[in-house]
C-alpha positions in Angstrom: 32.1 89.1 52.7 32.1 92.8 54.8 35.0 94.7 54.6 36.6 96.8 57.4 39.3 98.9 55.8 40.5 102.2 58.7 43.2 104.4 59.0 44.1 107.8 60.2 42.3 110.5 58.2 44.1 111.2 54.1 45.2 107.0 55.0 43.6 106.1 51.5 40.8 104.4 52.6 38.4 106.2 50.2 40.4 105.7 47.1 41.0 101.6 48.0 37.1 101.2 48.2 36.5 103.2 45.5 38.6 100.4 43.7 36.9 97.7 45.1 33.5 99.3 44.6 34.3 98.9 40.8 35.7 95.5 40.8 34.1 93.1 42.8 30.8 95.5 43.2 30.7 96.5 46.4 29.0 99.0 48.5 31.0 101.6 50.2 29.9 103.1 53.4 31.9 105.7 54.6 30.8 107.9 57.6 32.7 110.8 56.6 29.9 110.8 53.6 27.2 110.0 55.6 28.0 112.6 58.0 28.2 115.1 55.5 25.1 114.4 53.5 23.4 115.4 56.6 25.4 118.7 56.9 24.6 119.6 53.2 21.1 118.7 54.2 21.2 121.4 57.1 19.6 118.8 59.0 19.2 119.6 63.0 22.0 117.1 63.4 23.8 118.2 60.6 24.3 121.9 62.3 25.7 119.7 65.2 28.0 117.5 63.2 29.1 121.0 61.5 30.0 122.1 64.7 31.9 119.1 65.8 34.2 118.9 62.5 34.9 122.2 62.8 36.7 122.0 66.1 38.3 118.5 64.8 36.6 116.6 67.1 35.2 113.4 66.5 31.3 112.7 66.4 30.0 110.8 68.5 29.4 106.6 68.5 25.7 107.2 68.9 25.6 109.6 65.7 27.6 107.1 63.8 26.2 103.7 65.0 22.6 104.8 64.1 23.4 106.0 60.6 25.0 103.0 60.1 22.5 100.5 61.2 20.4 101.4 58.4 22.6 100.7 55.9 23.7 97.4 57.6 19.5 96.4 57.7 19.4 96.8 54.0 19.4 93.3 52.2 20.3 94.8 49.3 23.7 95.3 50.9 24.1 92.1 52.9 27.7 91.0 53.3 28.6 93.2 50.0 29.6 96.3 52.5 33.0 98.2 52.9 33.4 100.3 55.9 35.0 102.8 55.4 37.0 104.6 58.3 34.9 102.6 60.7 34.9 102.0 63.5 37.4 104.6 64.9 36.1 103.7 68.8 36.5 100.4 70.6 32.0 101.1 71.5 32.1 101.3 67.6 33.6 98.2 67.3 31.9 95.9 69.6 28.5 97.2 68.3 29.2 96.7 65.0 29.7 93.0 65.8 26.6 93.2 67.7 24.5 95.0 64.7 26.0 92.2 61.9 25.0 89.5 64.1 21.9 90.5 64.5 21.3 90.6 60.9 23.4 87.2 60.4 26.6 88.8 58.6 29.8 88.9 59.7 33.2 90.7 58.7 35.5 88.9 56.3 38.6 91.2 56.1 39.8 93.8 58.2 42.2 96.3 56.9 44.4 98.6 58.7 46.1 101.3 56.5 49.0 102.8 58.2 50.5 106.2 57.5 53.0 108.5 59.3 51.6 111.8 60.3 54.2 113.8 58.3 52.2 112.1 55.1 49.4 112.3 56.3 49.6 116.1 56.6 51.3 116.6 53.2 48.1 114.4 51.2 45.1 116.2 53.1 46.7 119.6 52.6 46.7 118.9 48.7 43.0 116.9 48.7 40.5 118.7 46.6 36.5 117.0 46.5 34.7 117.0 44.1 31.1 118.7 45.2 28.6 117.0 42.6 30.5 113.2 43.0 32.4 113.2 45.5 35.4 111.9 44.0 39.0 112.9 46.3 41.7 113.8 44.1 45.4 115.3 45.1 46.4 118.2 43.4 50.2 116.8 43.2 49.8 113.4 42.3 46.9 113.7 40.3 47.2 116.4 38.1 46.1 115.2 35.1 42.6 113.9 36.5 42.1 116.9 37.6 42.6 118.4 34.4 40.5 115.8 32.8 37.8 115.4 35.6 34.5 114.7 34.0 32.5 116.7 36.4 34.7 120.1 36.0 37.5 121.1 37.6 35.7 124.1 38.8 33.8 121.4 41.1 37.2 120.9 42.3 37.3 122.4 45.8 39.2 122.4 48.8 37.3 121.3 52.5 37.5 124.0 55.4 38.8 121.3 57.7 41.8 120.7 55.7 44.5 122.6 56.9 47.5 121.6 59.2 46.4 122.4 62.7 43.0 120.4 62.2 44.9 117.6 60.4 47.4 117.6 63.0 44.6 117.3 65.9 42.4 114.9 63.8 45.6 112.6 63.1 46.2 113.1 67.2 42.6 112.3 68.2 42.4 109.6 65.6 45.5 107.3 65.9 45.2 107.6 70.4 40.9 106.8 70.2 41.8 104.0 68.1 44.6 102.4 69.5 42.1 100.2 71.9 40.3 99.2 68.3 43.6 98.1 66.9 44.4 95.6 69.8 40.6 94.5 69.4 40.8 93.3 66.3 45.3 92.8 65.7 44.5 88.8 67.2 42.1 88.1 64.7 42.6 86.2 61.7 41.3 88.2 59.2 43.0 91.1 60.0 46.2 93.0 58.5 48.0 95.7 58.5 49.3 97.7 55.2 52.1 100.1 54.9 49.3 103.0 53.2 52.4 104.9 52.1 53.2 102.5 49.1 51.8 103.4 45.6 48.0 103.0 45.0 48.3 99.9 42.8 50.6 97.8 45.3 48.0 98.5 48.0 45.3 97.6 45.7 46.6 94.6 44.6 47.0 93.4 48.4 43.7 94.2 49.0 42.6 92.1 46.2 44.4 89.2 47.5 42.3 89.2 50.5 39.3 90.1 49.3 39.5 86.8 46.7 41.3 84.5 49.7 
């Protein structure tokens, strides 16, 4: 089945489908990557996705929708996808029913991590990425990978967007754009909301649940 697993930005999404990546073999698609691949690529749209982070604005459904239908037309990927922080619009949404159907998939599990701002704020202003795998790590709850992180702590490094008045406004802008989304998909059955401030595991471990239902 297609996972849907959203939440406000630092929510955890990245780390849960990390986890489910390695155990059940999924593939995770998360925007935020896709986006950035095309700003480390200094693509024409990359320059204008640059731009748009920057000012903690969120890029546009047309952007996201296209880069994502390619991944959703790959049969190498069919019903095996996570997404990953999408779809943060109610136009996200509804086309993403309309891309699966088209290629005769449909969405299994849809996950709802939710995270008070004050957390949110404290986790993205101790997030480091990693620059050659782009693994997240906190610097206060995980400072022992850090230490230990196989591609160098020195890779270690902290995004330009991650500070408290772009957190703030992307936490904002997230959590009202996404409100619609939430009563889209809150009368479906396969959908369920998590408390994302409980340790990693226990939110794993729910996950799991679902995922093997």
């Amino acid at each position: 089945m297609n996972v849907i697993l959203f939440g406000p930005p630092g929510a955890g999404k990245g780390t849960q489908s990390q986890h489910l990546v390695k155990k059940f073999n999924y593939f995770q698609v998360s925007t935020g990557d896709l986006l950035r691949i095309e700003i480390q690529n200094k693509t024409l749209l990359g320059n204008q996705i640059s731009e748009i982070i920057g000012r903690g604005e969120l890029v546009s459904d047309s952007i996201v929708d296209d880069l994502l239908n390619k991944i959703i037309k790959n049969e190498k990927y069919k019903n095996k996808i996570i997404f990953d922080g999408y779809p943060r619009t109610l136009s996200q949404a509804k086309e993403l029913d309309k891309m699966l159907n088209e290629n005769n998939q449909k969405i299994g599990c849809i996950i709802f991590l939710n995270v008070k701002r004050d957390e949110i704020i404290n986790r993205i202003e101790g997030r480091l990425s990693c620059i050659k795998c782009g693994k997240i790590l906190n610097k206060d709850i995980n400072k022992e990978e850090i230490n230990n992180h196989e591609c160098g702590e020195e890779n270690l490094v902290k995004r330009s967007d991650d500070n408290g008045k772009t957190i703030i406004k992307r936490f904002d802008t997230y959590m009202e754009v996404t409100k619609p989304v939430l009563q889209y998909y809150s009368t479906r059955q396969e959908f369920v909301e998590i408390d994302g401030s409980l340790k990693i595991p226990v939110i794993s471990s729910k996950i799991e649940e679902m995922v093997i239902a």
